[in-house]
LUMSE-576733 format. One record per atom (N, C-alpha, C, CB): x, y, z; residue in three letters. Coordinates in steps of 0.05 Angstrom, whole numbers, padded with zeros to 5 digits, always signed. Glycine has a CB too. Example, Ala and Ser with C-alpha at 12.3 -4.5 7.8 and 13.67 -1.06 7.14 Angstrom:
// LUMSE-576733
+00264-00114+00156ALA;+00246-00090+00156ALA;+00264-00066+00156ALA;+00226-00089+00181ALA;+00257-00045+00142SER;+00273-00021+00143SER;+00258+00001+00157SER;+00282-00012+00114SER;
This chain:
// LUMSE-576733
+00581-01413+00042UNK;+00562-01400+00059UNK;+00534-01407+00050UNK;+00566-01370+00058UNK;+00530-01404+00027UNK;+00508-01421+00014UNK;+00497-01438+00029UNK;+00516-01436-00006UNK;+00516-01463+00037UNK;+00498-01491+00035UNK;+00496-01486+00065UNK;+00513-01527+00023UNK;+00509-01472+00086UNK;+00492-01464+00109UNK;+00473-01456+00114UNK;+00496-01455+00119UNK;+00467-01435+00093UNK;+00432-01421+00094UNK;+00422-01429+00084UNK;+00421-01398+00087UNK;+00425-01444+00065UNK;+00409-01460+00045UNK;+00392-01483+00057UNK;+00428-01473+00025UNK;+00415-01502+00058UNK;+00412-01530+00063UNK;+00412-01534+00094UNK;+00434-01547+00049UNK;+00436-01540+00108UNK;+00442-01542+00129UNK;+00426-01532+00164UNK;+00461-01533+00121UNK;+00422-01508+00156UNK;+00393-01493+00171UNK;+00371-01512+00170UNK;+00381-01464+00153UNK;+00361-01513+00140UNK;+00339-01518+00137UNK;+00331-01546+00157UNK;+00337-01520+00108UNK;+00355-01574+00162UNK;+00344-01596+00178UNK;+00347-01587+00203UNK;+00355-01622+00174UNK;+00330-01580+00213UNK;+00333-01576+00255UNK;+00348-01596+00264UNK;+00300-01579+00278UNK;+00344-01618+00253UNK;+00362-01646+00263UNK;+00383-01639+00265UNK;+00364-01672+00247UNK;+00401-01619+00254UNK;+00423-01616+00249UNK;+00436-01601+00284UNK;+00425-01598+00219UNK;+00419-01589+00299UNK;+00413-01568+00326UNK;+00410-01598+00343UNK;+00378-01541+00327UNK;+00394-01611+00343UNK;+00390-01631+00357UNK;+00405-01643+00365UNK;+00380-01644+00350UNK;+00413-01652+00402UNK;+00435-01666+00416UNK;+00420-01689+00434UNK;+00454-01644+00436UNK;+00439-01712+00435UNK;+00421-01727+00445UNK;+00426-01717+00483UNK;+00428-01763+00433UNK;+00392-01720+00492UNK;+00406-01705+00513UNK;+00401-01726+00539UNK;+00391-01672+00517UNK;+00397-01756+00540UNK;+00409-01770+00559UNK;+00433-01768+00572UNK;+00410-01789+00552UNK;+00430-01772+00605UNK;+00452-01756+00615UNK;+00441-01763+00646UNK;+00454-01719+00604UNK;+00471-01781+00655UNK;+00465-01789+00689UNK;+00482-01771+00707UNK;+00474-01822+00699UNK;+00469-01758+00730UNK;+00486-01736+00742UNK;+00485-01747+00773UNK;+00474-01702+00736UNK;+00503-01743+00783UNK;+00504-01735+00819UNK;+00502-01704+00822UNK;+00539-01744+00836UNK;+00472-01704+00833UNK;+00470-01675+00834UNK;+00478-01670+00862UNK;+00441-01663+00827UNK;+00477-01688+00883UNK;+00482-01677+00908UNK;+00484-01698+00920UNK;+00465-01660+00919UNK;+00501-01705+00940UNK;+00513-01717+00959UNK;+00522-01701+00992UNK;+00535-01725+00943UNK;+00506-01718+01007UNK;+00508-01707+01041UNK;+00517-01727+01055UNK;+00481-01698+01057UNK;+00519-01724+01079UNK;+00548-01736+01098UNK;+00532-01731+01119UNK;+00583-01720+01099UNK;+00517-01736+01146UNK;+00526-01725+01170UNK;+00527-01747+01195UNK;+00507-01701+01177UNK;+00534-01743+01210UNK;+00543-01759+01236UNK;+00537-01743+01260UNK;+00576-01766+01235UNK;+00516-01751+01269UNK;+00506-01742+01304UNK;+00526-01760+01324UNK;+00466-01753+01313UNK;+00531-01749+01334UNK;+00550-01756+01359UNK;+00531-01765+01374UNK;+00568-01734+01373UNK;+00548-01779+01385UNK;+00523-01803+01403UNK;+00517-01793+01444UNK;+00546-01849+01403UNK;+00500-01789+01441UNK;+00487-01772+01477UNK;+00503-01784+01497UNK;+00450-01779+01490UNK;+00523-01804+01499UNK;+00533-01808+01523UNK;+00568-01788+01524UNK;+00534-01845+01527UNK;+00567-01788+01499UNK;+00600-01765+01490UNK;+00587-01736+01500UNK;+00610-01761+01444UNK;+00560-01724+01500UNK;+00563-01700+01503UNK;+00555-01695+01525UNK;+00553-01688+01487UNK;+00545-01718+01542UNK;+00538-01705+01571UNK;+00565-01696+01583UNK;+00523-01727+01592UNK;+00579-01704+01584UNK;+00607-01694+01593UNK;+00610-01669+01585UNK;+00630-01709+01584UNK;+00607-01656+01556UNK;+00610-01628+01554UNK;+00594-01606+01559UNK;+00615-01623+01534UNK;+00574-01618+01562UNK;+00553-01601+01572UNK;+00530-01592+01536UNK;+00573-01568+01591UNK;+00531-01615+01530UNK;+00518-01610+01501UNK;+00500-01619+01498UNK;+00530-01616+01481UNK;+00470-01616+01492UNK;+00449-01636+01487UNK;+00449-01646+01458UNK;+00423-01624+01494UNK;+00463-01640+01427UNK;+00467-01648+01405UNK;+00489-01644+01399UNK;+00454-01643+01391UNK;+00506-01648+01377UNK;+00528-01642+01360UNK;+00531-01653+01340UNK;+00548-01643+01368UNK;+00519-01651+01313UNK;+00524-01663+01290UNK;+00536-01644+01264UNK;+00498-01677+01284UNK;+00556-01658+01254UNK;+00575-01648+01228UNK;+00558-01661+01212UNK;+00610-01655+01225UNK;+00571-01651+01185UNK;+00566-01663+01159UNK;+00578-01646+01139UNK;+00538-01666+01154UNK;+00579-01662+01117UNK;+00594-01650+01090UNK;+00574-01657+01068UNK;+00626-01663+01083UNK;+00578-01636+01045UNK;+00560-01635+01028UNK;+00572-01624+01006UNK;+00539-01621+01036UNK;+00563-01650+00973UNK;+00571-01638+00953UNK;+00562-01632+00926UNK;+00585-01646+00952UNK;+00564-01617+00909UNK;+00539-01612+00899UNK;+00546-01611+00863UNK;+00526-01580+00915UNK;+00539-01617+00850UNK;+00537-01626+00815UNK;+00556-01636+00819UNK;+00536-01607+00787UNK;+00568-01666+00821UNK;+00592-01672+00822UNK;+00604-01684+00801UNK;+00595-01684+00841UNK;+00579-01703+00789UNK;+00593-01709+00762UNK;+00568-01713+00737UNK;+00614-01740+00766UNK;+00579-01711+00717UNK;+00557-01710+00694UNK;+00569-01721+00681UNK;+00545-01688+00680UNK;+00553-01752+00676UNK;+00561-01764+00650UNK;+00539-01764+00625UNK;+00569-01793+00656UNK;+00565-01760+00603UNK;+00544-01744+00581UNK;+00549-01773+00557UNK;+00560-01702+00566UNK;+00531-01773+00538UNK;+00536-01787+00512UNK;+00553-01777+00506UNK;+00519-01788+00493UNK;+00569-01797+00481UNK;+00589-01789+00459UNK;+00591-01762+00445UNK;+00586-01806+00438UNK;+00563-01768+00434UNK;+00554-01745+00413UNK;+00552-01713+00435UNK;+00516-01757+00395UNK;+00551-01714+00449UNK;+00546-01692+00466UNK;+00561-01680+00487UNK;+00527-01698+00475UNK;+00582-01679+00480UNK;+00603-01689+00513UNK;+00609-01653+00522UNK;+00650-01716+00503UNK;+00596-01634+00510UNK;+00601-01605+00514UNK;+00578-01587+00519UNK;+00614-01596+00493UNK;+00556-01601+00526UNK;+00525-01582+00532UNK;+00514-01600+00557UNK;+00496-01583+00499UNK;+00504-01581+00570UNK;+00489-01601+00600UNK;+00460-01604+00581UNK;+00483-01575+00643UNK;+00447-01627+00583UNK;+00414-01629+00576UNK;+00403-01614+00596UNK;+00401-01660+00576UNK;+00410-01602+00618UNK;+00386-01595+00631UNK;+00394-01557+00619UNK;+00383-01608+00673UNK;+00405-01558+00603UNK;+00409-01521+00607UNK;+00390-01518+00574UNK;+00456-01504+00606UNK;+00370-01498+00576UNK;+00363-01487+00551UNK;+00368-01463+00537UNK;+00343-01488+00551UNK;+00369-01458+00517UNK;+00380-01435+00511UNK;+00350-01411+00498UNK;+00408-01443+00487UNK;+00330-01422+00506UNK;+00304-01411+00494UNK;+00282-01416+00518UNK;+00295-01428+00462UNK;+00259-01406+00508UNK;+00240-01412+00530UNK;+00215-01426+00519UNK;+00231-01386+00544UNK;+00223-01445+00503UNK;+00225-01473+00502UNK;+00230-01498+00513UNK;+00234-01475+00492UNK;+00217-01523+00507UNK;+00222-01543+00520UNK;+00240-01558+00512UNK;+00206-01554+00523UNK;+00260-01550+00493UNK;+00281-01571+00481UNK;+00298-01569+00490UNK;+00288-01573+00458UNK;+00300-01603+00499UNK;+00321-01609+00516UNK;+00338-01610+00504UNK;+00320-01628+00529UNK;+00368-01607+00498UNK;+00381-01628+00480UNK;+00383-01609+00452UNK;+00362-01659+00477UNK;+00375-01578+00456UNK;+00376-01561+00430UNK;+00401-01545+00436UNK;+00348-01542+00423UNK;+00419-01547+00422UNK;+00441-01525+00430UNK;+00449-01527+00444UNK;+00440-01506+00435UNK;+00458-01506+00458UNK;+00473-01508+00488UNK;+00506-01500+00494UNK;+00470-01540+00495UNK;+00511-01493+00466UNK;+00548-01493+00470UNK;+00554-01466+00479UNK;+00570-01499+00437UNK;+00548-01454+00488UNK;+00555-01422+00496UNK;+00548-01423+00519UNK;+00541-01396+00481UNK;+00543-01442+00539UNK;+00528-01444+00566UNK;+00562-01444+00590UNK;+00503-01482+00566UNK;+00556-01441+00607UNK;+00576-01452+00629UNK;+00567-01477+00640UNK;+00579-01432+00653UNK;+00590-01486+00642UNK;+00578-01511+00659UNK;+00566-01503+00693UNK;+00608-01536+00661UNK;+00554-01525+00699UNK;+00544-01521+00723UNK;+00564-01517+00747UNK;+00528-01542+00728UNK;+00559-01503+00770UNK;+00583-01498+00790UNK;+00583-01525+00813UNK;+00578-01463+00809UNK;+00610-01525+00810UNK;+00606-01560+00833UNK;+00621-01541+00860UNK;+00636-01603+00818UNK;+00605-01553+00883UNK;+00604-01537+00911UNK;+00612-01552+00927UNK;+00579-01527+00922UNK;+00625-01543+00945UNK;+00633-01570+00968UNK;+00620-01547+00989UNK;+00676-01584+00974UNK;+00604-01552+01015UNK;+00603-01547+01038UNK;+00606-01563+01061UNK;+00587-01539+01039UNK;+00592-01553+01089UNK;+00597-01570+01111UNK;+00583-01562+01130UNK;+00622-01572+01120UNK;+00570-01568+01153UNK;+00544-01564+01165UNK;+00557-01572+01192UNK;+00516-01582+01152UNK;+00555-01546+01220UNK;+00561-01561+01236UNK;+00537-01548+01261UNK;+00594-01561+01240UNK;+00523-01568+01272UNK;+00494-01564+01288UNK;+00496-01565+01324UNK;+00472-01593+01276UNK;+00510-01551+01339UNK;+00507-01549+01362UNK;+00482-01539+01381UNK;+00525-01537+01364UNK;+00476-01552+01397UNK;+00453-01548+01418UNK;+00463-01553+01440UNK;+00429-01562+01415UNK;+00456-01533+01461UNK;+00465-01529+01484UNK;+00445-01546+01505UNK;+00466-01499+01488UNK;
């Protein structure tokens, strides 16, 4: 227990994660239907789309269990800590735009 309070504490380096890190934060989809399909229904637009959201995070070696963008202080360190965090929520939606 010693050389934790002692020693180990004492280098911050030891807290320090490297916090490079490439993410897909969001990805969209949509498709307008083209004006000669909707005169027939009586529609002046109709466009879908799908949408997805934190989809993947690739992390360094050294780091493969903390997001860099989450802090655990109100501080600017990126890359300090972080293991008690949740990961981010990945979302799927879908968007659908009718006009009469």
């Amino acid at each position: 227990m010693g050389y934790w309070q002692n020693h180990h504490n004492e280098i911050k380096e030891n807290y320090v994660r490297d916090a490079s890190a490439v993410k897909i934060r969001e990805i969209a989809f949509r498709y307008d239907v083209p004006k000669k399909y909707l005169d027939e229904v009586g529609l002046s637009k109709f466009s879908f789309g799908v949408v997805g959201r934190n989809l993947i995070t690739w992390l360094p070696e050294e780091n493969r269990f903390s997001d860099p963008e989450f802090n655990n202080s109100t501080t600017n360190g990126v890359g300090v800590g972080g293991y008690q965090q949740s990961p981010p929520t990945r979302n799927f939606g879908f968007t659908l735009n009718i006009e009469f």
